[in-house]
N, C-alpha and C positions, 0 to 999 in steps of 0.2 A: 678443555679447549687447548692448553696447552703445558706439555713437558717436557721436562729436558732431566735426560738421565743420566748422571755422570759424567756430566760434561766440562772439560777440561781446556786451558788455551794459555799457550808458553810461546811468547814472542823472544825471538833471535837465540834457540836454545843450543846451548853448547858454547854459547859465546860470554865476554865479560859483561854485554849488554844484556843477557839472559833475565826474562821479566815472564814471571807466575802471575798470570791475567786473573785466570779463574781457577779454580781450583776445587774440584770434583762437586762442583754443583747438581743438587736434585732441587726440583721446581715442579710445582702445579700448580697452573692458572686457571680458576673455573670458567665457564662461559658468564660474560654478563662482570666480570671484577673489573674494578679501576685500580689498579697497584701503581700504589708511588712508589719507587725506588731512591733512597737517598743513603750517601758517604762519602766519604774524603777523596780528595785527589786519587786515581790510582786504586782506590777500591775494587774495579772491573765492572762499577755499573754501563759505560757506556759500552766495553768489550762485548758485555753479556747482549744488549740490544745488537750490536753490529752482528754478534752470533747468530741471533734470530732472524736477521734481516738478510744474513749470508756475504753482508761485507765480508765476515772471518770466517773459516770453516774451523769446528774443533778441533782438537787433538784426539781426544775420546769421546765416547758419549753417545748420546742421539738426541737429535731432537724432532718430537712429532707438534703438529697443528691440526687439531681436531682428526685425529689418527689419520693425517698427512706425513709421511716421514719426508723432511725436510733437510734430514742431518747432510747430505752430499747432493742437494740441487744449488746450480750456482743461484745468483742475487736474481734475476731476470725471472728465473721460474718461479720467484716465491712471491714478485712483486703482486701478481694477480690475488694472491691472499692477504696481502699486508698493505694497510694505509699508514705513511709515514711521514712526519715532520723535524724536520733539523732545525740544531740551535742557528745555523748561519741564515736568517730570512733571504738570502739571495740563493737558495736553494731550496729547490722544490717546486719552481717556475722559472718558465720559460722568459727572460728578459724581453726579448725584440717581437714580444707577441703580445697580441691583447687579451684582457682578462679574458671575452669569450671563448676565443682560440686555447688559451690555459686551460679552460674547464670542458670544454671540446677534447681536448687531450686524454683529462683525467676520465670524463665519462666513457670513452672509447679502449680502456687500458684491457686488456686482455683478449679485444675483439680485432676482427681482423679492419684492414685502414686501411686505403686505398693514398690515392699521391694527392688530394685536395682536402684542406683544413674546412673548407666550408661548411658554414652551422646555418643548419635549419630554422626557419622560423618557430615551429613547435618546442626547438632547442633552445631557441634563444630564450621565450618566455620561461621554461624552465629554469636558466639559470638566473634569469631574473628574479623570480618568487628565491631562490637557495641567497643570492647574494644579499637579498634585505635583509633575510634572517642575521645577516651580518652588524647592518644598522650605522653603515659606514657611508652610503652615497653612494658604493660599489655599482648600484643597479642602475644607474645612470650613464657610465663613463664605460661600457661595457666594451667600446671600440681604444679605450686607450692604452698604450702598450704598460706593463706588468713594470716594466723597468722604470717608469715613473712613481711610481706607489711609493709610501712610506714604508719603513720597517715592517711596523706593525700591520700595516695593510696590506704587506704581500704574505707577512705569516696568516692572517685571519684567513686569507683568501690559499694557502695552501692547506690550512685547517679545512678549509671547505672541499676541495680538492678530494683531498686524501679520503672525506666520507662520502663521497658523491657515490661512490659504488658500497653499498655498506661491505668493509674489511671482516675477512675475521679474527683481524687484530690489529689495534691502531698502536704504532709505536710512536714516542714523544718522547726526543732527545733536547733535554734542556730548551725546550724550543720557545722558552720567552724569557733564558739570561740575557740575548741581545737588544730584549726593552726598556724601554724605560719602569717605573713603575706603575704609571695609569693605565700607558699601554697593555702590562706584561699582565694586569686584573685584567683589562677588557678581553683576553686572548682566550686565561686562565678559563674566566669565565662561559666563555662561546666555547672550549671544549669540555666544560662539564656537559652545557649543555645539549652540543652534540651525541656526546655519550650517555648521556640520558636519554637525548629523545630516541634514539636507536638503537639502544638498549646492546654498548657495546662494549667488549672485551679490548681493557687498555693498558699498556705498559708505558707508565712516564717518568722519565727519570729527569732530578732535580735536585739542587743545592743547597736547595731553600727548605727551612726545616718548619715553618708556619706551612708552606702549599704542601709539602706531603703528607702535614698533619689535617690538613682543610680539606682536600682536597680526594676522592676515591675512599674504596670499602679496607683498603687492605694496603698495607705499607710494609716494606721491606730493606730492611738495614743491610749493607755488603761492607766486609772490612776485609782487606787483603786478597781478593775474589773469593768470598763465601760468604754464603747467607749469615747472619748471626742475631738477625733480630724479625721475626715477622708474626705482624702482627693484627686487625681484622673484626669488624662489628664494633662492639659497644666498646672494648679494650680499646680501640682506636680512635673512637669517639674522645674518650677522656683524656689520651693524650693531651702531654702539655708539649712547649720546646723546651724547657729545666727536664723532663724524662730525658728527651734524644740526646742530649748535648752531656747530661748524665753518663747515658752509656758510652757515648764516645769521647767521654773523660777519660773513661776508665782504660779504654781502649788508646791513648795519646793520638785519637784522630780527627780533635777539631780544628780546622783552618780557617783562618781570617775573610774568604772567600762565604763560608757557610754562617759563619755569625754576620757578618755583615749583610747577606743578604737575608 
C-alpha cells in the first residue's frame, strides 16, 4: 500500500541550524495495517507523516501509495488519496460553517464544486446516520457552526470527515494530545473503530506508549529519523511499556512528555 524508498529530509542544510529529519528511511506498509508510530522529541515521526502528506518533499528517495508515485506531487494532489487528522482540533474544519456544510465539504473532496454549499436532503440524512455513529448529539445540531463544538467534538467530527470518502490512507498526527483523557479514549476509540469497520490502512503517530501498544497490528519505533524498532501480530500483542521505555533507555531517549502520558 505503501513505500518509501530511501527517503531522506535535512532542514536548513549548510547552516548552524542544520537538522537530519530522516535519515535514509525504507518503509512498507501493507494494505489494511494500523501502524503506531512512537519516539522522542525530534525522532522525525511527525517529519515522516508531513512527508507522506506532501507538507515536505524529500531530499532523496521516493515515495509510492498503492503504486501511486507521490514523491514530487504537491500537498493538494495527494489530498484526494489521504484522510488526515492534526493534533490542533481547530484544524481540519471549517470554523464559520456548520457541521453539515463541513461534511458537505469533505464528501465533495476531489470532485468537481460549483459556488453553493447547499446540501441535499438525501445528503443530509446521510450524515445523519455517520454523525450518531459518533454518539455525541452531533445529529441533532447539524445547523450549528463547527466553531462552537468542543475540542473533542470537532476532532471526532474531523475523524469522521476524513473517512467519509474511504482514504487509502488515513494519517493521525497526535490527534488526541490536545484532549483530555476521557476525551482522548472516546476519540482513540471511534478511530479504531472506523478503521476497523473499513477495513483501513493507518498511520498514527503518538507519544503515548500504552495507545501505540493498544492500539493497531504493527508499531514502529523512530530514534534520530530511523526506524529502529518494528514490530507486529502476537510480538505486539505481548508488548508491555517496561519493553518500550527499555529500549529507549537504552537509547537516552525517554522524556517527561512520554512517561507522563
Amino acid at each position: 500500500m505503501l513505500r518509501l524508498l530511501n527517503v531522506t529530509k535535512t532542514f536548513n542544510p549548510g547552516t548552524v541550524t542544520e537538522k537530519k529529519a530522516i535519515r535514509g528511511i525504507d518503509l512498507e506498509i501493507d494494505d489494511g495495517d494500523f501502524v503506531t508510530v512512537i519516539g522522542g522529541n525530534g525522532a522525525g515521526k511527525s517529519t515522516l507523516l508531513n512527508m507522506i502528506a506532501g507538507v515536505h518533499f524529500s531530499d532523496t528517495g521516493s515515495i509510492f501509495l498503492d503504486d501511486i508515485d507521490l514523491t514530487c506531487r504537491p500537498e493538494y494532489q495527494r489530498a484526494k488519496y489521504l484522510g488526515r487528522v492534526f493534533q490542533d482540533p481547530m484544524m481540519g474544519t471549517a470554523a464559520s460553517m456548520s457541521i453539515e456544510e463541513n461534511l458537505a465539504m469533505a464528501m465533495r473532496r476531489g470532485k468537481h464544486r460549483g459556488l453553493s454549499w447547499y446540501v441535499k436532503a438525501e445528503e443530509k440524512k446521510i450524515y445523519q446516520e455517520k454523525l450518531a455513529l459518533l454518539d455525541l448529539g452531533l445529529e441533532k445540531r447539524m445547523n450549528a457552526k463547527v466553531g462552537l463544538l468542543s475540542g473533542g467534538q470537532r476532532q471526532a467530527l474531523t475523524l469522521l470527515m476524513s473517512t467519509l470518502q474511504k482514504p487509502k490512507l488515513l494519517l493521525l498526527d497526535e490527534h488526541t494530545a490536545a484532549l483530555d483523557p476521557k476525551t482522548a479514549k472516546k476519540v482513540l476509540d471511534l478511530t479504531e473503530d472506523f478503521i476497523s469497520r473499513d477495513n483501513l490502512t493507518a498511520f498514527m503517530v503518538t507519544h503515548n506508549m500504552k495507545d501505540a501498544i493498544h492500539y493497531g497490528n504493527r508499531l514502529i519505533m523512530m530514534m534520530d529519523g530511523k526506524v529502529v524498532y518494528d514490530v507486529r501480530g502476537e510480538e505486539k500483542k505481548n508488548l508491555k511499556v517496561e519493553d518500550l521505555l527499555a529500549k529507549f533507555s537504552m537509547a537516552g531517549q525517554v522524556n517527561d512528555k512520554m512517561v507522563l502520558s
